[in-house]
N, C-alpha and C positions, 0 to 999 in steps of 0.2 A: 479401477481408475486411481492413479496416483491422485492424492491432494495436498498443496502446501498451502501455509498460513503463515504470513507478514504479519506475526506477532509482537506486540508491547505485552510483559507480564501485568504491566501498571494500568495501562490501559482498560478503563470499565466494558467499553463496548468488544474489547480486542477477547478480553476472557470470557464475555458472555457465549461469543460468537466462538471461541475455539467450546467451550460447554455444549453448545447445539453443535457441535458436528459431533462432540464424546457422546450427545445423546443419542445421535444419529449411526453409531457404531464406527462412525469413520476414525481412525487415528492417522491426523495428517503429519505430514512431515513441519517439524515447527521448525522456524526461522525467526529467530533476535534480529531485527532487522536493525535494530541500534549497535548490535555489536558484529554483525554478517551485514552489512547493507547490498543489496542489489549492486551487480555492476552497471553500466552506461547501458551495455545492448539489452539486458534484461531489464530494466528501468522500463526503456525502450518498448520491448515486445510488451511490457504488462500494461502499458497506458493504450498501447491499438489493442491489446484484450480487452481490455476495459471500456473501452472507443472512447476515452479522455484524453485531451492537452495535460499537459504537466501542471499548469496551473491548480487545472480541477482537482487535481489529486495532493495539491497541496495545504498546509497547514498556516494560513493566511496569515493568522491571527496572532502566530509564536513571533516572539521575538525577533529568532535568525531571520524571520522573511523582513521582518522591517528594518534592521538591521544591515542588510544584504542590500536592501532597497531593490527584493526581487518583483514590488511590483512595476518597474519601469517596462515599459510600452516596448523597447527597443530591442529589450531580451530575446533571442531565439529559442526556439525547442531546447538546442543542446546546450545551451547555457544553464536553463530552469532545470533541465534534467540531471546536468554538471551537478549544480549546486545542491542536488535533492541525494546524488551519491555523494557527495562528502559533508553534506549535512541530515542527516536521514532522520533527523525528529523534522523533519520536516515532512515526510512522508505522511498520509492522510493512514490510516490504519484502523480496522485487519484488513490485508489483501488476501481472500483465499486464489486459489489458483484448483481446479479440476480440469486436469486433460488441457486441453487447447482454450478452455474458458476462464475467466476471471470475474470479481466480484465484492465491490467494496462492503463491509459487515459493518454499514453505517444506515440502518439497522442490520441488528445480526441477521435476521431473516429474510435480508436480501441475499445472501448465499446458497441460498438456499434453490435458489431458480438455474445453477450450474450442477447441480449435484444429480 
């Protein structure tokens, strides 16, 4: 089974959770998602793998959101998801992705339930 991971190398939870898959023998396909961001439709498929809104998957707390003033009420999907591709520290992270499933590594060893 293919696996990618919506990696930050900076990110504390992002290396733990790519380490439990290297311990798990898996070598997933890594993705800089700060420097490769997801496109709109893949944004897309990963938030119904996830069974999240854009919101939940977002990084409230940064800056760009408050900034953006994406917490307004009147936003659509494609608006939050717009701004999540061309702002992608916005993105909640690691995303692993196996096969047809996904799984946010907030704790790392919620990934663990796709593998």
């Amino acid at each position: 089974m293919a696996v990618k991971i919506y990696h930050n190398p900076r990110c504390s939870k992002s290396r733990q959770t790519l380490q439990l898959l290297h311990d798990r023998g898996i070598e997933p396909e890594v993705i800089d998602y700060l420097t490769a961001p997801p496109s709109t439709a893949e944004l897309d498929r990963i938030l119904k793998q996830l069974g999240r809104e854009p919101r939940d998957l977002m990084r409230r707390k940064d800056g760009v959101y408050r900034e953006l003033k994406l917490d307004d009420s009147t936003l659509d999907r494609a608006a939050l998801i717009r701004a999540m591709v061309e702002n992608p520290i916005l993105i909640e992270r690691p995303i692993v992705i196996a096969g047809c499933k996904a799984a946010l590594g907030r704790p790392p060893e919620d990934v663990l339930a796709i593998l």
